[in-house]
C-alpha positions in Angstrom: 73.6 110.9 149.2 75.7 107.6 150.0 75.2 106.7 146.1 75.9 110.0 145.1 79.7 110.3 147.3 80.2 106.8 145.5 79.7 107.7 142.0 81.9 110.7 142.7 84.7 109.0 144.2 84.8 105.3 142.3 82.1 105.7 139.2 79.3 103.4 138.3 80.2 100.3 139.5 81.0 101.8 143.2 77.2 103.1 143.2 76.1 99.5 142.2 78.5 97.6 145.3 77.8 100.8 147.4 73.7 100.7 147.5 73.2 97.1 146.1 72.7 94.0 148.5 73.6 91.7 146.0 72.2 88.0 147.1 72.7 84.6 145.7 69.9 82.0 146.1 69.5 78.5 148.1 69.3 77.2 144.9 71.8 78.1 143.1 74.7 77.9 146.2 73.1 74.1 146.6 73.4 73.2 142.7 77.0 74.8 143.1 77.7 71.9 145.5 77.1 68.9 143.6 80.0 67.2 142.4 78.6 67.6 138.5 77.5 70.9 138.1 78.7 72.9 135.6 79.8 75.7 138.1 80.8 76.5 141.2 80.3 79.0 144.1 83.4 80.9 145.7 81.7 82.9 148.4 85.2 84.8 149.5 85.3 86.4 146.3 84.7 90.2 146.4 82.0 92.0 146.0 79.9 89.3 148.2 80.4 86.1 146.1 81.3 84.6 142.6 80.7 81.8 140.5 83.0 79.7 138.5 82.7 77.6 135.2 83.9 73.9 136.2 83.5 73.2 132.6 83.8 74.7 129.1 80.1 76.8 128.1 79.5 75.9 124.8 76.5 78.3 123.5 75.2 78.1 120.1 72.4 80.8 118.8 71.3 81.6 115.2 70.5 85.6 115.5 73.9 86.7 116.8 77.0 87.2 114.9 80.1 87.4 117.4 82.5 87.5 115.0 85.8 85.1 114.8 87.9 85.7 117.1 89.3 84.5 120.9 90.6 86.1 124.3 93.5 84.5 126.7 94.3 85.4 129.6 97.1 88.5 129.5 99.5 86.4 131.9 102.1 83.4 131.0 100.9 80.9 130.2 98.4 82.7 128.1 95.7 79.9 129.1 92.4 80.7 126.2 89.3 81.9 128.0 87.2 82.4 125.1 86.2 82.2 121.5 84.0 83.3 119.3 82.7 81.7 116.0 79.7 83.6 114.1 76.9 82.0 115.8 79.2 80.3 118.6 80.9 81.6 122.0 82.7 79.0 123.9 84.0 80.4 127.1 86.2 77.9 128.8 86.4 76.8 132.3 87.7 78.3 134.8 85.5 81.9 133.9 84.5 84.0 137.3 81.6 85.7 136.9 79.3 87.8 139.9 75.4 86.5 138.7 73.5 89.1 138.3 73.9 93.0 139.2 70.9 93.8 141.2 69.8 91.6 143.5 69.3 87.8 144.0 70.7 85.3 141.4 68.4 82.4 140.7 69.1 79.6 138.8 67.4 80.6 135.3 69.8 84.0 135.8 73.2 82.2 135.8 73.4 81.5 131.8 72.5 84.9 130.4 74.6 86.9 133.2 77.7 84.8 132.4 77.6 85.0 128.7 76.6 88.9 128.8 79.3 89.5 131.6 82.0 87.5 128.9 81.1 89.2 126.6 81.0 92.9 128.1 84.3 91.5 129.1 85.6 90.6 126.1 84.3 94.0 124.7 86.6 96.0 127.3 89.4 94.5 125.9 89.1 95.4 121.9 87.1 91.9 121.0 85.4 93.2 117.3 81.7 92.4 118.9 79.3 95.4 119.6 77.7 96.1 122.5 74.2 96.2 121.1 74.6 92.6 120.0 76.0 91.6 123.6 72.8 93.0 124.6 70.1 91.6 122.5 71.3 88.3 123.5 70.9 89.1 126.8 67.1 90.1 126.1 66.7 86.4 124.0 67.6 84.7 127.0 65.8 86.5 129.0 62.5 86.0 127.4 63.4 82.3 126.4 63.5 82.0 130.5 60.1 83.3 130.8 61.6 86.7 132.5 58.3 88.8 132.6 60.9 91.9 133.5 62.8 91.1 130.1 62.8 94.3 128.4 63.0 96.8 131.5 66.0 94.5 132.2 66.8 95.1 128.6 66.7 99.0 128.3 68.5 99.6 131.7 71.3 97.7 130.0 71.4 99.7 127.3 71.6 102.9 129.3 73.8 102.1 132.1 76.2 99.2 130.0 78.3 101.7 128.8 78.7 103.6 131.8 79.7 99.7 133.1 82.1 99.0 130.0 84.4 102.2 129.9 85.2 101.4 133.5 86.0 98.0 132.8 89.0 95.5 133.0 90.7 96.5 130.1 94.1 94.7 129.5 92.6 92.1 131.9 92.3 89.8 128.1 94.9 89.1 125.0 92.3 89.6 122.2 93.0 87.8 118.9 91.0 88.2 115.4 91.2 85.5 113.0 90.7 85.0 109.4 88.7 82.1 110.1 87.7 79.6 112.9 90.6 78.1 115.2 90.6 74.3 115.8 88.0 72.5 117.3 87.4 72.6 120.8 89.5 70.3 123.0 87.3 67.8 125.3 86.2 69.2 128.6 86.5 68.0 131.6 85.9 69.6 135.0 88.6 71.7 136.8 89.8 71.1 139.3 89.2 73.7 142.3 91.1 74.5 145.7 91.0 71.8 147.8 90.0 69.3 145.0 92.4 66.4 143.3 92.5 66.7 139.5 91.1 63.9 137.4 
């Protein structure tokens, strides 16, 4: 009844924060800690915690085809967020993302919920990508990760994600196409975060 008032009033994702406990794991919030991971927790962050990039994600996979194209952020001064090359998508640092939608995040979740959550993202806002591709990724790293519940994981995506993407963020990312790929990538470094002196 409680999920069923929620979808009424607020739509998919208020059924998902409504019913859904979401936890993050010992492991991950203790990884999140040391001084060179690659991410980082914010726990204030609604709905229950987030995670941040600390440095750019540089993934690289042969089946997919993303496209060429990149996203900044809508606000002055336009700072780039992500990019997509064919076979590449670089999201830079500073990306929040919420692990994964059901339940506990563990550490072998954290890569294919932040590039499928990007991606979706990216998506919302008019990025030429399909949804079927965002998806099938999503499955590949799954299974690469020894996920026995792969392909349930897989099929509730494709039924529900689109539910998930017409409610999205949309204007929430300055999509740009391009005729072929933009520069290279500048160097990373991590970012700093609240509370921390930059480099």
């Amino acid at each position: 009844m409680i999920a069923g008032l929620a979808l009424f009033v607020g739509g998919c994702r208020q059924v998902v924060y409504t019913v859904n406990m979401k936890q993050i794991s010992p492991e991950v919030r203790a990884a999140a800690a040391r001084p060179d991971s690659w991410y980082a927790w914010l726990p204030e962050r609604s709905p229950g915690f987030c995670l941040i990039t600390r440095h750019a994600v540089v993934w690289r996979d042969l089946e997919m085809n993303l496209g060429c194209w990149r996203a900044r952020h809508p606000l002055p001064p336009h700072r780039m967020m992500m990019e997509a090359r064919g076979d590449t998508f670089i999201l830079h640092r500073r990306y929040i993302w919420d692990g994964m939608t059901w339940g506990c995040t563990r550490p072998r979740d954290l890569m294919p919920t932040l590039l499928h959550d990007a991606l979706y993202h990216a998506l919302q806002n008019g990025a030429p990508v399909s949804r079927r591709e965002i998806d099938r990724l999503f499955l590949r790293l799954r299974r690469q990760n020894g996920e026995g519940s792969a392909y349930a994981e897989y099929l509730g995506i494709r039924i529900a994600g689109g539910l998930f993407n017409a409610a999205g963020e949309k204007g929430s990312l300055l999509i740009e196409t391009e005729p072929s790929p933009p520069a290279a990538l500048e160097p990373d470094r991590p970012e700093p975060l609240a509370g921390e002196s930059a480099d």
